[in-house]
Structure formats: structure tokens, C-alpha cells
C-alpha positions in Angstrom: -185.8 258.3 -125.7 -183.5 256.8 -123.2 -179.9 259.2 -122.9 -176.9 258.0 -123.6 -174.7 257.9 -121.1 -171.3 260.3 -120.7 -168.5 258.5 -119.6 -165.9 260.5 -116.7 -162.6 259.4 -117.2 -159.9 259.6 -114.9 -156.2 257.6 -114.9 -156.9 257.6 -110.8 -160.2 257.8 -109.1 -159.1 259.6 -107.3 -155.9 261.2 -105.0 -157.2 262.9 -101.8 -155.9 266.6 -103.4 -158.8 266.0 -106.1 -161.7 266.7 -104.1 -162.6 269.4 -107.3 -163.5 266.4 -109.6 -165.6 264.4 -106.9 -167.5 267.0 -107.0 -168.1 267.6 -110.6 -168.7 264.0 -110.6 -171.4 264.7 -108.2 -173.1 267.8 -109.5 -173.1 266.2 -113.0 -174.3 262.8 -111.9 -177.3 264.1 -110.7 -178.3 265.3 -114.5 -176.7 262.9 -116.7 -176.7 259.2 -116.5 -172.8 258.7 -116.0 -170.4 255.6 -116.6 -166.8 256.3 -114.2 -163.7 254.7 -115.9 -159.9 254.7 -114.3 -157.1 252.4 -114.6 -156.8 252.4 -110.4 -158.7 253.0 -107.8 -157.5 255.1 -104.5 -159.7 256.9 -101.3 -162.5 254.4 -101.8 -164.0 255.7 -98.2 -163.5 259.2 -99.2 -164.7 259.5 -102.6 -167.6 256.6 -103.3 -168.7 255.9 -106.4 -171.0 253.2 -107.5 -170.5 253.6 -111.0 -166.8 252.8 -111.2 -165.2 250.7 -114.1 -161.5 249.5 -113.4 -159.6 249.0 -116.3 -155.8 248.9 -115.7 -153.0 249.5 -117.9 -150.8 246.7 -118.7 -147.3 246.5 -118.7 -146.8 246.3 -121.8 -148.6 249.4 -123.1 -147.0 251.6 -120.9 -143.4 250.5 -122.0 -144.5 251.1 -125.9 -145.8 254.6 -124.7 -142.2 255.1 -122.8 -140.4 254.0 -126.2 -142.3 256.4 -128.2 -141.7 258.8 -125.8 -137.5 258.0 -126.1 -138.0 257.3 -129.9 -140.0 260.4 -130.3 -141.5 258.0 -133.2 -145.5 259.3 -132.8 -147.1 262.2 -133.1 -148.9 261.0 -129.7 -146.5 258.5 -127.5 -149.3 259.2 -124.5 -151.8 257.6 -127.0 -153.8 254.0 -126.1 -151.9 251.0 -127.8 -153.6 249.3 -130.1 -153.7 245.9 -128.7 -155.3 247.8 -125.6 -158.4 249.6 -127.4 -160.6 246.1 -127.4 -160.8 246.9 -123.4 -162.2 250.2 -124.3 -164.4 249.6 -127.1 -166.0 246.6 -125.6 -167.6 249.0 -122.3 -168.1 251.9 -124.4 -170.7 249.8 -127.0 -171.9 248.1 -124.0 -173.5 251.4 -122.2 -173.5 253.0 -125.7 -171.5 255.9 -124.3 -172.4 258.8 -125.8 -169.7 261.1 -125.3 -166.0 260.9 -123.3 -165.0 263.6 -120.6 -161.1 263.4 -119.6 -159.7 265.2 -117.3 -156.2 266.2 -117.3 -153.9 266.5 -120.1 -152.5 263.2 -120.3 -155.9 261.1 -120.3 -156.9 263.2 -123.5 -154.0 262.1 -125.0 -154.4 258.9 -124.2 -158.1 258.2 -125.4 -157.2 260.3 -128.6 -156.7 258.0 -131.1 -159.5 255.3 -129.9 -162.4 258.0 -129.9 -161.3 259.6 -133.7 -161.6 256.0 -134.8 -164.9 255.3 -132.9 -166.2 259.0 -133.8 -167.0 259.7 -130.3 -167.4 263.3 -128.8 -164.3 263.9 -126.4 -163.8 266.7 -123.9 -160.3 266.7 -121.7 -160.4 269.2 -118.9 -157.1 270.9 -118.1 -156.5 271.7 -114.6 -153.0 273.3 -113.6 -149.7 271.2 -114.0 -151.3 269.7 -117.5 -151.2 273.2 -118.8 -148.1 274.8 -117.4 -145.3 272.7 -116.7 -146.0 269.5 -118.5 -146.0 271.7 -122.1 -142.5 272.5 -121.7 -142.2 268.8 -122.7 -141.9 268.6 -126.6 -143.4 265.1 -127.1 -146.4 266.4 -124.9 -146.5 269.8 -126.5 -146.6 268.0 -129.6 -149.6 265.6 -128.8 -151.7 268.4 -127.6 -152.3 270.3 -131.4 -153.8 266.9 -132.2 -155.8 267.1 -129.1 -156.9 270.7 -129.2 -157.7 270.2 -133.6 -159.9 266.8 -132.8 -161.9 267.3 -129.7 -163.0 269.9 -127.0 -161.1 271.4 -124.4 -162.0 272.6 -121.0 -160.3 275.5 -118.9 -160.2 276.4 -115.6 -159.4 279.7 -116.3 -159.5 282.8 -119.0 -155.5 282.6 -118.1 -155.1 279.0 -118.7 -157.0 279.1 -122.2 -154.8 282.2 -123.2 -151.6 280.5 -122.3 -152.9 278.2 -124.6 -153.2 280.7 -127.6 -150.3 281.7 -126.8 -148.7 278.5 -127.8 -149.8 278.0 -130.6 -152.6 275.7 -129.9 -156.2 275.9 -131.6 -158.6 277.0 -129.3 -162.0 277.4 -131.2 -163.3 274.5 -128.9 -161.5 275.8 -125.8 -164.2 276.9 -123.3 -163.9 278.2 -120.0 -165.6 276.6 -117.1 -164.4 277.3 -113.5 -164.5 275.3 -110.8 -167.9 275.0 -107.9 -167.8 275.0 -104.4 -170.6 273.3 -102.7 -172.4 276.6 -100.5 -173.8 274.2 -97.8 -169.9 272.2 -96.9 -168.8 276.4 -96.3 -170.9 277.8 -94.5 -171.1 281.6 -94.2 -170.3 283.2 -90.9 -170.0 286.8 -90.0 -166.6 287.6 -88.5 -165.5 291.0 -86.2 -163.5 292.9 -88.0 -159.7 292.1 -88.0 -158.8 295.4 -86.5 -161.2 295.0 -83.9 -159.1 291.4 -82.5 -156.0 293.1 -82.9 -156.8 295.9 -81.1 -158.1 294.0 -77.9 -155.0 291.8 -78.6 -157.0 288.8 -79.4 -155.5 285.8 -80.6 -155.7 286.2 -84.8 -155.7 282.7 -86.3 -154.0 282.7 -89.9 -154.5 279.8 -92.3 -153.7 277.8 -95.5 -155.3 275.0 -97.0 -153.1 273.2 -99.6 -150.6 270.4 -100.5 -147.1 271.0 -99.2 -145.4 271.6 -103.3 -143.6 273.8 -104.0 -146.2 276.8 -106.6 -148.2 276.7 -102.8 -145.6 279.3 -101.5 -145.3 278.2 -98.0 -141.9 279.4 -97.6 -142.8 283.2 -98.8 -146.0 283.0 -96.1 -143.5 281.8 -93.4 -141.1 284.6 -93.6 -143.7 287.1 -94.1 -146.0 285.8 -91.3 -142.9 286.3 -89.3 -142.0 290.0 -90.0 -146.0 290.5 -89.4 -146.3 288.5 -86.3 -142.8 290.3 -84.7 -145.1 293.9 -84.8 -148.3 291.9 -84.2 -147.4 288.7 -81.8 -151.4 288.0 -81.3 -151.2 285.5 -84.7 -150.9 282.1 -85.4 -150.6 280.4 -88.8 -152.4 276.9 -89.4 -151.5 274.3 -92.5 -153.0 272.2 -93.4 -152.5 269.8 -96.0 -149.1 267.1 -96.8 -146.9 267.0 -99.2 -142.5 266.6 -100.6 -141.9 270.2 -98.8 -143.7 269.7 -95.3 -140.7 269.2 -93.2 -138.7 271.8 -94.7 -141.3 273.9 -93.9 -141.1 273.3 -90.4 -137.1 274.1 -90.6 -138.1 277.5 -92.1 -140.9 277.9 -89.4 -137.8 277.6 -86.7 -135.4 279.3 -88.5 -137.6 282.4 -88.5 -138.2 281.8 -84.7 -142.0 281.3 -85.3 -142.1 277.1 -84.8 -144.6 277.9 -81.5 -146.5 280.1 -83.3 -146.8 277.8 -87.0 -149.4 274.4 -86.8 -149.2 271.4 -89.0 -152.1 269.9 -89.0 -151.4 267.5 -91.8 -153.8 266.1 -94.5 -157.4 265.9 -93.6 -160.8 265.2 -95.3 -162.4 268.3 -97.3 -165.0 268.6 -94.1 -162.9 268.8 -91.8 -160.9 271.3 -93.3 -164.0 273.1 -94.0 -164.2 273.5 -90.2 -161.0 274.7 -90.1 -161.8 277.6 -92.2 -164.6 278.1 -89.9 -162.4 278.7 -87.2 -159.9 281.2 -89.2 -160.0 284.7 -89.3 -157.6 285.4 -92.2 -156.6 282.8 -95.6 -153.4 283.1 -97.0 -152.5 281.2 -100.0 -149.1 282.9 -101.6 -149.3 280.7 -104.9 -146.0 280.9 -107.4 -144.6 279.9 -110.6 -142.4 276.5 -109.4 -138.7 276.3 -111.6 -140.0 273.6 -113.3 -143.2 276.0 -114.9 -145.8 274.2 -112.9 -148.5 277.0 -112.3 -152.3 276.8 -110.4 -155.2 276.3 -112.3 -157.5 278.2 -110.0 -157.0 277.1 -106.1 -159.9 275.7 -104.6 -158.9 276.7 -101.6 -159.4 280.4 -102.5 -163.1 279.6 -104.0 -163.6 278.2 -100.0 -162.7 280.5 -98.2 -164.1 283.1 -100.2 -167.7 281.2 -99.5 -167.0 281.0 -95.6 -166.3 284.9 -96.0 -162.9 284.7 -94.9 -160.8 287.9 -95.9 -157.7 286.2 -97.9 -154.2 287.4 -99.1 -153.2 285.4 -102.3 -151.0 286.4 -105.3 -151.6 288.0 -108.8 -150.5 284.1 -110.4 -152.1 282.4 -113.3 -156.4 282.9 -112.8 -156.1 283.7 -109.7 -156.7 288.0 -110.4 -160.1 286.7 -112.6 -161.8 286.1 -109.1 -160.0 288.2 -106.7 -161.2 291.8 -107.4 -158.6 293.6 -105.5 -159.4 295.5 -101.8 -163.0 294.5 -102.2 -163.7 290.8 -102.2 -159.7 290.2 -101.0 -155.9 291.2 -101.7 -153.6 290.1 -103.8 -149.7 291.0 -103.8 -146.8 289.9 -106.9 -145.2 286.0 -106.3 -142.6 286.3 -103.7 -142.7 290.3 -103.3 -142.1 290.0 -99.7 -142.1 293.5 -99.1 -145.6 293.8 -100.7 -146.7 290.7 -98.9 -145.6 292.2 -95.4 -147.3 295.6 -96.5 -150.5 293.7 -97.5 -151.0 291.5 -94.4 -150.5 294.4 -92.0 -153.3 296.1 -93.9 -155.7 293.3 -94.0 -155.4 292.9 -90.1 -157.4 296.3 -90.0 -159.5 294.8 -93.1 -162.9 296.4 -93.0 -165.6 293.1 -92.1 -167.6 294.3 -95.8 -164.4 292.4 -97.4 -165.7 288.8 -96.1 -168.9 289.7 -97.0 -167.7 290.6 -100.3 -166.2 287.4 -101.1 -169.2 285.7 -100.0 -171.6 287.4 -102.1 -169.4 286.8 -105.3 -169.1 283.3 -104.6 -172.5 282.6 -104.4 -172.9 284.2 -107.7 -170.4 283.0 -109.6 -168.5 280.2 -108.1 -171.4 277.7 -106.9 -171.0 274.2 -107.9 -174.6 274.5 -109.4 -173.4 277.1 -111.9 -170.7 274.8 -113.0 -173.1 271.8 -113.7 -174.8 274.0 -115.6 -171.9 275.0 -117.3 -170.9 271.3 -118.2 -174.4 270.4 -119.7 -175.0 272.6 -121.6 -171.4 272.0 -123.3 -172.4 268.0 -123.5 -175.9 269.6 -125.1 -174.1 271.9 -127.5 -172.2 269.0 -128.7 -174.5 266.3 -128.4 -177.3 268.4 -130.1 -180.8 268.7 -128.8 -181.5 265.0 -129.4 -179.6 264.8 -125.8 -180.8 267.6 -123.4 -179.6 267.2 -120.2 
């Protein structure tokens, strides 16, 4: 019997920070026979995919979903208009889509009330801002229970799914499944011991990998790196990434006196950065609680550089701690204790090399992007019954 194919929804396919889902959409394509849906398309040269379907949102559906919003008349305002499901309906019997995936909170909630009528099998994947930030918004709070009752749910993290008990939600259909990291795009490569570099007074080349917002913690690493660096001037500091808080960043670089000493390398594809991490000899990724809630899901970034073996410094913040196993695969410090932070980054520049090696070895047990496509079929298999092994 032919399968049925699952269809990967997205509102975008896909912004250049969502390298995570290309690559579930990679691993699972490979398995699965897989229809793509967004409402836009963005990155076309960075993230290929043959098996796209366009299918905008029109003007007018997005005002009625702003009234509702205003009105707070629905018990899902993010939910598809009526007058748009034809659009949906009409591809979905035509590749007799057997199931919807979702990702993101708000593309759950908006394929909702279409797939109870149509009786098909949803899963919405929650990834960070969806489950943190965005539930301190009643309407969207409210749409969720419906979401969590009528479908499956996938978390990044044992955090993220108890932060979701903890409001209330149902979670009997939560499960967790954690982001994969390709092995062969982070290579690992033994590195000398940090103590080793800073003894000879070799140059020590920190780095960060992320967008320039604010639950990244840039501003914490800057004044931390330049207590550090002011005992131990052989560092540097590399970013990379964009984002709202870039050129601030550089003002705080200056105003701790470290601008020399503090690269912006700016956005770049996920291989090249991969290089980058090549080159480093320490990861920092000081990730915080932002004022308006947003929190991480689980940084990719972390999950690379832990593959390359790079010894990292991060913080004890939403799932982070669940793959971090403090002083043996890396170190973790509170959000924006910059006393501990100092403390911590001192220590790891006499990190013993085992810690890299660590990482790496966890990593390739646990954090593989094989070991999350296995993770996703066999939830489309538990759902879909036997009738459609993957």
C-alpha cells in the first residue's frame, strides 16, 4: 500500500535563524513521503525545497483574525477563516495528506479548526517564543487548551512541556523530542587544553553564534568577557549572527574598552558558521529571560558546539541544564550573575581538554539529527497506527 503523505507546515519557509526545521524537514523527508505548505516563501538559495506549496493569506482573513483578536469574540482568533479553508482542503484531498505537522504555536492555531472538521491527525511543534512569551497573551493562552485537548503537541524540552503543565494546559499528548544536529556539518576536532594557550599566552578565540535579541545575552558576555580579558588580554570574542540589538552591542563593546578585542561578523550561512566554531577554542552563549517572557527553547548553537567538542559557558535558563551536565560536558552559571559568569570563565580557561571530549561524546548519543527522525516517526506511527510505518 502506497503511504500517505504528512504535510510540514510552516507560515514562512523559512527565515535564515530556522536552520533547526530545514533540517527536520530533511531527516524526515528521507522516510516519509512529505508535502511542504507556507503562506510565503524566503532563503530560496539557502533552504531548497522541491516540495513547496504556496498558499498565501489574504487580506481579508487576516483583518477578521485581528478583529477577533480586539473583539476577543472566538475561542481561537488565530484560527483559518472560513471562506479560506477551500484553499486548504482542495491540496490536502489531492495528496490525501495523511496527517498535519505545524510548527510553532500560531500555525497550530491556525489549522485548528479546518483539521477537527476534516478529522485529520495534527502535531504543532513549540519552539521557544511560542511557549514563553507569546502565552502571556490571553487570547493566545486561551486558543492553546483547544489546541493541547484536540491534537498533539511537540516540545523541545522537559522544561518547555512542564511550563506547560504548569499552566494549566493538557499535556497527555505532549511529547518531548529535542532538536538534531547533523555530526558530519560539526566536525569533531581535538583541541589543547585551554590552560595550555593561556599559559604560552596564545591568542584564545571566544565565540557566540546567535541572533542579536535580546534572551541571547550579549550584553552580560560583553561585560564579563571584559573583566576576564583585563586579567587575561590573550582573548578575543567573535559574533556572529544579526539582529535589533547589534549596534548596541558594539556601544557596550566600546564602552567596556574591548571594541579591538570584540568581532562582528554578521549573519552567515549555517556552514560557514560551522567553520567558525572550528576555529574557536571556547562557546559562550549567556541565554536570559527577555522583560517581555520570551525564553529559549533549547539553542542550537549549544547542541553545535557541543558536537565540534568546543568547551562552552551557557546559563542554567529554560532546557538548557537538561543537556549541559555541569563541569563535565560544559558550565553553566545563573542569567546575568556576573560575578558567577567572571568566576566561571576564568575557570574554563584552565578547562581540562576531557570537557570537549565530553560534550562530543554526548552529542553523538543523544543529540544526532538521526535520533530525532527517529523520534518524529515513530510519533507519526503511533498516531497513524501500523497501517503507516514509516
Amino acid at each position: 500500500m502506497r503511504q500517505r503523505p504528512v504535510l510540514f507546515y510552516t507560515s514562512h519557509f523559512l527565515p535564515s535563524t530556522c536552520t533547526f526545521l530545514y533540517r527536520q524537514y530533511e531527516g524526515v523527508k528521507e522516510a516519509v513521503p512529505l508535502r511542504v505548505m507556507a503562506s510565503r516563501r524566503r532563503n530560496q538559495s539557502l533552504f531548497p525545497c522541491g516540495e513547496l506549496e504556496i498558499v498565501p493569506w489574504s487580506p481579508g482573513a487576516r483583518l477578521l483574525s485581528k478583529m477577533k483578536r480586539i473583539l476577543r469574540s472566538s475561542s481561537n482568533p488565530y484560527g483559518m477563516a472560513a471562506f479560506e479553508e477551500w484553499k486548504y482542503r482542495r491540496f490536502v484531498n489531492h495528496e490525501n495528506c495523511a496527517l498535519l505537522h505545524a510548527h510553532f504555536g500560531n500555525s497550530g492555531l491556525y489549522w485548528l479548526p479546518y483539521t477537527r472538521k476534516a478529522a485529520l491527525p495534527q502535531i504543532t511543534t513549540f519552539h521557544g517564543f511560542d511557549a514563553s512569551s507569546k502565552l502571556r497573551q490571553p487570547d493566545y493562552r486561551k486558543g492553546l487548551t483547544g489546541l493541547f485537548r484536540n491534537s498533539h503537541v511537540v516540545a523541545v524540552s522537559d522544561y518547555m512541556k512542564k511550563c506547560f503543565r504548569e499552566e494549566g494546559l493538557d499535556t497527555v499528548r505532549c511529547h518531548v523530542i529535542r532538536y538534531g544536529i547533523p555530526s558530519h556539518e560539526y566536525p569533531f576536532r581535538p583541541r589543547p587544553p585551554l590552560g595550555e594557550k593561556a599559559r604560552k599566552g596564545e591568542r584564545i578565540r571566544c565565540l557566540q553564534v546567535s541572533g542579536f535579541g535580546e534572551k541571547k545575552g550579549h550584553f552580560a558576555t560583553l561585560e564579563a568577557f571584559a573583566k576576564v580579558q583585563s586579567v587575561y588580554p590573550n582573548m578575543e570574542l567573535v559574533f556572529v549572527g544579526d539582529g535589533p540589538l547589534k549596534e548596541k552591542a558594539k556601544e557596550v563593546a566600546a564602552k567596556w574598552g574591548v571594541g579591538d578585542l570584540v568581532h562582528f561578523l554578521g549573519a552567515m550561512p549555517f556552514r560557514e558558521a560551522a567553520l567558525e566554531m572550528d576555529k574557536a577554542d571556547l562557546f559562550v552563549h549567556h541565554s536570559v529571560t527577555a522583560r517581555n517572557g520570551d525564553k529559549e527553547g533549547i539553542p542550537n548553537a549549544i547542541m553545535e558546539a557541543m558536537m565540534c567538542g568546543l568547551p562552552l559557558i551557557s546559563t542554567r535558563h529554560a532546557g538548557i541544564p537538561e543537556i549541559i551536565e555541569e563541569d563535565r560536558t560544559g558550565y553553566l552559571v545563573d542569567e546575568l550573575d556576573l560575578e558567577e559568569y567572571v568566576s566561571v570563565w576564568k575557570k574554563a580557561l584552565f578547562s581540562c581538554v576531557s570537557i570537549g571530549i565530553e560534550a562530543h561524546g554526548y552529542a553523538q548519543r543523544e543529540l544526532g539529527v538521526e535520533r530525532q527522525t527517529k523520534d518524529i516517526l515513530e510519533l507519526y506511527e503511533r498516531i497513524l497506527g501500523k497501517s503507516q510505518k514509516y
